[in-house]
N, C-alpha and C positions, 0 to 999 in steps of 0.2 A: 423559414427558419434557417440557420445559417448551421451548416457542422463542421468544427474545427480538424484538420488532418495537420498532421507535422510536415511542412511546405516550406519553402525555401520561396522567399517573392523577390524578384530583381523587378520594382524595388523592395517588395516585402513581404511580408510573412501575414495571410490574409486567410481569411474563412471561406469557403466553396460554402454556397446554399443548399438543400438538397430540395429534390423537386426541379431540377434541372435542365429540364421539358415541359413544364409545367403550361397548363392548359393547352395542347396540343397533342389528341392524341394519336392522331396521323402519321406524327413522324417516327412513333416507334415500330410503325408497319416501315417508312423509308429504312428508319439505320440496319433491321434485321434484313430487307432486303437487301441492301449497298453490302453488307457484312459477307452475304450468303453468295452475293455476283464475285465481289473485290476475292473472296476467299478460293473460287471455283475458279477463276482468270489464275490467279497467282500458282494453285496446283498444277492446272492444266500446261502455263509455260516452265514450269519449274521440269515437271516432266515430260513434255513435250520438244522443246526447244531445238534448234537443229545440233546445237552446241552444249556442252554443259554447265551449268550456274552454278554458282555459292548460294545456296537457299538463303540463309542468313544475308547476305550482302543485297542478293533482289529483294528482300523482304525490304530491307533498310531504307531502298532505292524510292521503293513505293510508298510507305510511310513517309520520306521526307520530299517525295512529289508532293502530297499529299496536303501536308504540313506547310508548303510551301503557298498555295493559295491563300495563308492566314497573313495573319503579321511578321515580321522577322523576329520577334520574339519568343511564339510560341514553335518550341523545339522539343525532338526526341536525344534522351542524355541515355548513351549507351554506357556499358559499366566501364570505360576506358575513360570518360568523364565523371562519374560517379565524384569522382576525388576533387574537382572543382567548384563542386557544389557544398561539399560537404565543407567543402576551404571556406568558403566566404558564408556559409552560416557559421562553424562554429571561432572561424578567425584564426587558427593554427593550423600546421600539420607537423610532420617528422621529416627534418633536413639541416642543414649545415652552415643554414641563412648566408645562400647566395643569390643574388639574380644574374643569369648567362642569357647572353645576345649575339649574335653575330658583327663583329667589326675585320672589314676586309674579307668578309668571308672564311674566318676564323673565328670557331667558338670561343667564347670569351668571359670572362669577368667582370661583370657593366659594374655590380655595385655589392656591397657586404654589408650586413646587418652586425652593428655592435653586440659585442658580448654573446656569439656563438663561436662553436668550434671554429669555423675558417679564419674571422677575426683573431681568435684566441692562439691558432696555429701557423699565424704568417700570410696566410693565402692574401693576394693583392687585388685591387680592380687593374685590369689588362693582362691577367695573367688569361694565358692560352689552355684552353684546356683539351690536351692531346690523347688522353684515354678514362675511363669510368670503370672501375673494376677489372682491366686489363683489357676492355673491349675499346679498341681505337673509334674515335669521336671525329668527326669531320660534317661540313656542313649537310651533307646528305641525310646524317640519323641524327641533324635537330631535334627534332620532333619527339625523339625518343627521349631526349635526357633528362626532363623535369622525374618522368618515373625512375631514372637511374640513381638519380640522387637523394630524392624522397624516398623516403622508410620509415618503419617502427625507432618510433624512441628507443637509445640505447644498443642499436645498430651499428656494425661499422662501412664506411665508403671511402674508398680509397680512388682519388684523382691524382694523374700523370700531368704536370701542368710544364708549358714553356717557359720562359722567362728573359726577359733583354739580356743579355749579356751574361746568362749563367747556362749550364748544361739542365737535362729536364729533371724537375724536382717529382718528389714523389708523397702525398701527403695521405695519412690514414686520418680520418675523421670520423667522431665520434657521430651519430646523428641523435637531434635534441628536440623538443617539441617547440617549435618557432612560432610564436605569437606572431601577427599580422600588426602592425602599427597603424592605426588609425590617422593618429596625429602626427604626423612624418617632424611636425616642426614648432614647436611653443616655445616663447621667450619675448623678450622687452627687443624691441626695435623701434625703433635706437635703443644699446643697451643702457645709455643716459636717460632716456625717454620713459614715463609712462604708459607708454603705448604699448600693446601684446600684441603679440601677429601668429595665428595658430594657422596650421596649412593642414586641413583635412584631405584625405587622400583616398577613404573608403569609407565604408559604413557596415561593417560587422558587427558581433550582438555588444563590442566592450567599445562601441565608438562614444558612447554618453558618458561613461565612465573617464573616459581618455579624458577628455574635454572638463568634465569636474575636476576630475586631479590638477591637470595642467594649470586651471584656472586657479584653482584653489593655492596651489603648491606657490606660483607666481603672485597671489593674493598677500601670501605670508612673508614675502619678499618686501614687497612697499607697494603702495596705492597703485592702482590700476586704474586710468582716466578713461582710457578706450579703448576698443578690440577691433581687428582688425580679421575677420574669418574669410579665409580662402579656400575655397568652393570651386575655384579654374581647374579644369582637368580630373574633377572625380567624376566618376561615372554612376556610381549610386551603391545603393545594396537591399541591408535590410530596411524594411518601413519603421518595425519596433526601435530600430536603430536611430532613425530620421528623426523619431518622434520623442525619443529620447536627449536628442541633440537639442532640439527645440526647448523641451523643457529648460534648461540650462541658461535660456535667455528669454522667456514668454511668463507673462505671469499664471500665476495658479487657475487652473481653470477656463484659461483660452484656448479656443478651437484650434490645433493644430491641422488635423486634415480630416477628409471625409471621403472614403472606399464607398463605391457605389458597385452592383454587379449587373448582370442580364437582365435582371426584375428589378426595374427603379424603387421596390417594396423592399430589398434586401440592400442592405448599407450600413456601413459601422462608419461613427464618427471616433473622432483621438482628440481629446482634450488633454492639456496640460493637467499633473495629479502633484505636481509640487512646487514649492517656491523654489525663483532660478536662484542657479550660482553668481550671475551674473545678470542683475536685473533690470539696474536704471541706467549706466554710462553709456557713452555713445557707441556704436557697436556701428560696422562696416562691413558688407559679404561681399567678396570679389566674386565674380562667376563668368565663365565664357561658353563657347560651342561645344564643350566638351563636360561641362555641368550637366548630370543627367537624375532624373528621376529621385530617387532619396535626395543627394544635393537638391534637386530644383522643391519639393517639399520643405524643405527650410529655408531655402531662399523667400518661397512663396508666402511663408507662412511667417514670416520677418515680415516681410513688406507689405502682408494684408494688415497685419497689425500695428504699422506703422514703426516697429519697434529698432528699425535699423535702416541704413542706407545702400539699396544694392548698384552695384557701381562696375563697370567691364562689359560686356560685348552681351547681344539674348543667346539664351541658353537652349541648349538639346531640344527639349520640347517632347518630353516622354513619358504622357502620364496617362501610360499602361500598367498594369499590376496583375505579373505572374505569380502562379501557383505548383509548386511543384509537388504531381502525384504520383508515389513511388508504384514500380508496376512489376512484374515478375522478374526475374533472372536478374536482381538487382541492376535493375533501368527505371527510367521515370521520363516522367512528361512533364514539360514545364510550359504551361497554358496560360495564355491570358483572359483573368476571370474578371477582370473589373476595372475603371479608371477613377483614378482617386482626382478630388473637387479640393483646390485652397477654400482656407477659412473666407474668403466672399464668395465662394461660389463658382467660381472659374476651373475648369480643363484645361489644361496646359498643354495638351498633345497634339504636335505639330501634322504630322500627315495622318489623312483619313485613312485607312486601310480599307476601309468599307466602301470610298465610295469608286463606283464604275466598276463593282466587282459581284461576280453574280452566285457568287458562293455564300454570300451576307443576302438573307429574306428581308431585311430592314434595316438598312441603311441611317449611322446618324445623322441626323438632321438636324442639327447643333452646327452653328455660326457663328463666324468670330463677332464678339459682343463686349461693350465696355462692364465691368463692377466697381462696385468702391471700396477702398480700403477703408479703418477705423477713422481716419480723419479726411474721410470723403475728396481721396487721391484718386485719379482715373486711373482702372489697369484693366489691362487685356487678356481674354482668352485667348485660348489657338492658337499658339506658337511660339511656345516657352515663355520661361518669363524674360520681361524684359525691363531692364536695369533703370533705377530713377535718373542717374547720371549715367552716359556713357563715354568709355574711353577706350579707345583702340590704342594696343601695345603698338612698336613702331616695329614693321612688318622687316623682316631680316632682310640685308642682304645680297645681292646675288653670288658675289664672291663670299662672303662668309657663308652661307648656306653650301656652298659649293665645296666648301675647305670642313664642313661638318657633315654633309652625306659624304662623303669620302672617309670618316673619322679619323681625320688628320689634328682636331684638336685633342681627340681621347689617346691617339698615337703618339704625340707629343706629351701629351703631362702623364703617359706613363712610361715612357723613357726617361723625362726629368727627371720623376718621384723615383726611379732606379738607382739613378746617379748622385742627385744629391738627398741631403737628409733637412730637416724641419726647421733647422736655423739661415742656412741658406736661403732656403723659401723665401723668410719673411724679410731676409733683406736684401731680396732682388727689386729694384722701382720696375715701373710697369716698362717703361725706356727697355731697361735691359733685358725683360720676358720675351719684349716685342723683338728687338735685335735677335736673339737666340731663335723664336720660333722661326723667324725669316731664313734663318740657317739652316735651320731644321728642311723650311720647304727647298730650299736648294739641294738640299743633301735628296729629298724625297721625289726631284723633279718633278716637283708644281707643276703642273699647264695648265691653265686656265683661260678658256673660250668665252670673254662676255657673250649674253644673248644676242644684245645688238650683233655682233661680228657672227656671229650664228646666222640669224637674217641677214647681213650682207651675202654671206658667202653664198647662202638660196637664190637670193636675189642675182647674182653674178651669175651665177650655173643657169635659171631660168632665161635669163637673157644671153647666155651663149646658145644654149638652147634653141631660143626664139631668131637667132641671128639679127642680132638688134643690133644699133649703129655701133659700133669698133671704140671707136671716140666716147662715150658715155660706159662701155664696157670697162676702159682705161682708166678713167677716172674712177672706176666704184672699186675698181682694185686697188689704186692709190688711195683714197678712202680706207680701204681694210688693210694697208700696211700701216695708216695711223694709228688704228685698233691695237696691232702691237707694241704700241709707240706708249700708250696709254695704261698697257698693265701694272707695270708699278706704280701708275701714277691711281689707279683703283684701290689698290691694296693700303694706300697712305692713306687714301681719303679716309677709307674706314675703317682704318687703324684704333679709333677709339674701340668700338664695335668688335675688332678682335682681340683688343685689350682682356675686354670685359669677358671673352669666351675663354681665350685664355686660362685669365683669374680663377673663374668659375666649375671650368673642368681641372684645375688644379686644386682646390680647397676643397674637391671632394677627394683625393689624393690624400693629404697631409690633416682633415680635419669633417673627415665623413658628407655624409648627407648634410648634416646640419649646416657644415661648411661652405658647401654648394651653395644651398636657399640663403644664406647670412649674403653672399658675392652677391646672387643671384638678382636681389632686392637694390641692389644699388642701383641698377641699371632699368628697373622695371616703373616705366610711367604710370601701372596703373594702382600699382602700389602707391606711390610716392604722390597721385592724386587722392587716393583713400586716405592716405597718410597725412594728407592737407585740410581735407573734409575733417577725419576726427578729432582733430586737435584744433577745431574752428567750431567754437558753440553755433555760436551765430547762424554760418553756413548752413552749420548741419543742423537746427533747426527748421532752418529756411524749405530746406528740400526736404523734410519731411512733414511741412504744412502748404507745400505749393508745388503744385505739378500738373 
């Protein structure tokens, strides 16, 4: 028998069985005993010790030793987390809708949610943020400013911010109840095109919701031929969430997933309970290494039922399913009670956590195994899902990646977004962006060490090192002064490459989020192959009747 608690499941929201030892009555002589030792070790050093402890903190130590023999999943949430949990079941909290990150090792302003106070009151992305209620901010007390900022609805918080080329500002903020966006991104791409391209980004209790609206609202627009869901980079959340998503595109009464627990006699399946919003066009999920559990649940459960094409790199591979049990002093546990089965039958969960570990009595025995999908497609257990076509984004880089962990392009377009305003923008050609940033890095004293010239210079030291012939030492030096010979000649090459970064961190400047993902897509191959697929009958029948 299964009994419902109010649980929090990353990826969902699930039922604990009771009888949870069930035929075995040996072990409850173990846990009284381990309870009775673990409890008498812990007094004994807590008073004993040669030094003194933080009871609280060794308690913590030893729990999350503990805890640590299991999966990475199953964690203890002290009340300093409570608020984390509580974020991603209910999908808001109380704050000023900002996200702050470190650039340059400067607290910062990565990005502002429309229509809150900070929007409402000027606040910029790169603006610095030098004090929180009069308590100066610096990268040391990170850690502390999500609670600085978050508060009750109707609260006020006042941020001391820097700013280029003005003296430090000072902003009192209202704080508001900040809904979490599910759907970071809906609209026609091309905005000529029938095409939709939604970018799920979570999965909170109002992610099914988003997705009808979106769908809907765009529906009222003009015809809708194909959709395009992107699944890259979510991590998961709710199940009720996942399974709600699903609906939206499965028909009435298809097996969405199936939660299995300890006792293969305890299982709840999720069928589909209504007709989709979107139910017969051709539909595309993008998903990569970063698609995790609620996303791979839809992904999977698309593709058992043939009902769409998934396309981009295998995914996470996490089909564990937490339970969170709240426990005194407002803390909880969040355990993992179950792994949820796609509609054919397939685990998705890439590492065994059981096996060669001797804290698991029984180990699964479960092997990676082909099933079939609705139109007798081969697909595989044990190790995420894996895409019907695949295509690899074109890997950055080494100077552009170099010129982005530096945040030299987030430094740049918020300097520019300072200086000039929204018309300028759009009539600078990409010619003049790239001139300007080039000045920018002069002014910033660029230096940049290719790899290769990295490896030379090892190589040169180990062979002075080794006292190896003079003459070959000579030359590999002459060698590494061509190295600098060649720097500009890198930075041209992939000039297109920092075009497009350019672009893309400036349109989130001058035209939000949405700005960003609109750039973002020009440049993205695996879009622009989804984007080929769904607007090709043919194709995309093909690959979902042969594989």
């Amino acid at each position: 028998m299964w009994k419902w608690v109010r649980i929090l499941a990353i990826p969902a929201t699930i039922v604990i069985f009771s009888g949870f030892f069930k035929g075995d009555a040996d072990i409850y002589f173990q846990i009284s005993k381990s309870i009775d030792v673990f409890g008498k070790v812990y007094k004994e050093v807590s008073f004993n010790y040669v030094d003194e402890l933080n009871p609280e903190e060794f308690m913590l130590s030893g729990i999350n030793g503990m805890l640590s023999a299991l999966d990475p999943y199953t964690t203890f949430i002290d009340e300093k987390r409570k608020g984390d949990i509580d974020l991603l079941t209910s999908g808001k909290y109380g704050g000023i809708g900002v996200s702050i990150g470190l650039r340059n090792e400067k607290v910062t302003i990565v990005d502002i949610i429309d229509g809150y106070s900070a929007q409402r009151q000027g606040l910029r992305i790169g603006d610095v943020i030098t004090k929180i209620n009069e308590r100066d901010i610096t990268k040391d007390n990170f850690e502390d400013i999500s609670s600085l900022v978050k508060g009750d609805p109707g609260t006020e918080v006042q941020l001391t911010i820097f700013r280029d080329g003005t003296d430090q500002m000072v902003f009192n903020l209202v704080r508001e109840e900040v809904k979490i966006k599910n759907v970071s991104f809906g609209g026609f791409v091309p905005e000529s095109s029938n095409n939709v391209y939604l970018k799920l980004t979570g999965f909170t209790r109002t992610a099914g919701d988003e997705v009808q609206k979106t769908l809907t609202d765009l529906k009222s627009k003009k015809q809708v031929n194909s959709v395009i869901l992107d699944l890259r980079g979510n991590p998961g959340g709710l199940l009720d969430a996942a399974v709600d998503v699903c609906e939206k595109f499965l028909k009435q009464n298809q097996l969405i997933v199936t939660v299995k627990g300890r006792d293969s006699l305890n299982f709840k399946s999720y069928t589909s309970t209504e007709e989709p919003v979107y139910g017969n066009s051709n539909l595309v999920v993008l998903i990569d290494s970063g698609s995790a559990s609620a996303s791979e649940i839809v992904a999977a459960a698309i593709q058992d039922h043939d009902r769409g094409v998934i396309l981009g790199t295998d995914s996470f591979g996490k089909g564990l399913v937490q339970t969170v049990i709240p426990l005194s002093y407002n803390t909880s546990l969040k355990i993992t009670t179950a792994k949820y089965y796609t509609p054919s039958g397939r685990c998705i969960q890439k590492i065994d956590y059981s096996k060669n570990n001797k804290v698991f009595s029984s180990p699964d025995s479960d092997i990676q195994r082909s099933y079939r999908t609705d139109h007798n497609r081969t697909v595989l257990a044990y190790g995420g899902i894996k895409p019907d076509t695949v295509v690899m984004n074109d890997s950055q880089s080494n100077v552009v990646n170099e010129l982005s962990s530096r945040g030299l392009f987030f430094k740049f377009a918020t300097e520019f977004s300072n200086l000039h305003g929204r018309p300028e923008y759009t009539k600078m050609n990409p010619e003049a962006l790239y001139s300007s940033f080039m000045q920018f890095l002069k002014k910033e004293k660029f230096d940049y060490t290719p790899s290769a010239e990295k490896q030379l210079s090892e190589l040169i030291a180990t062979s002075e090192k080794e006292n190896y012939n003079r003459q070959l030492i000579s030359q590999l030096a002459a060698l590494k002064g061509k190295f600098k010979e060649m720097k500009d000649f890198e930075l041209n090459t992939h000039k297109p490459e920092m075009i497009s970064s350019i672009k893309s961190e400036l349109a989130s400047r001058y035209e939000g989020s949405t700005g960003r993902i609109k750039e973002t897509l020009k440049s993205d191959k695996q879009f622009q192959t989804a984007l080929d697929i769904a607007r090709n009958d043919k194709l995309y029948s093909h690959l979902l009747m042969h594989h």
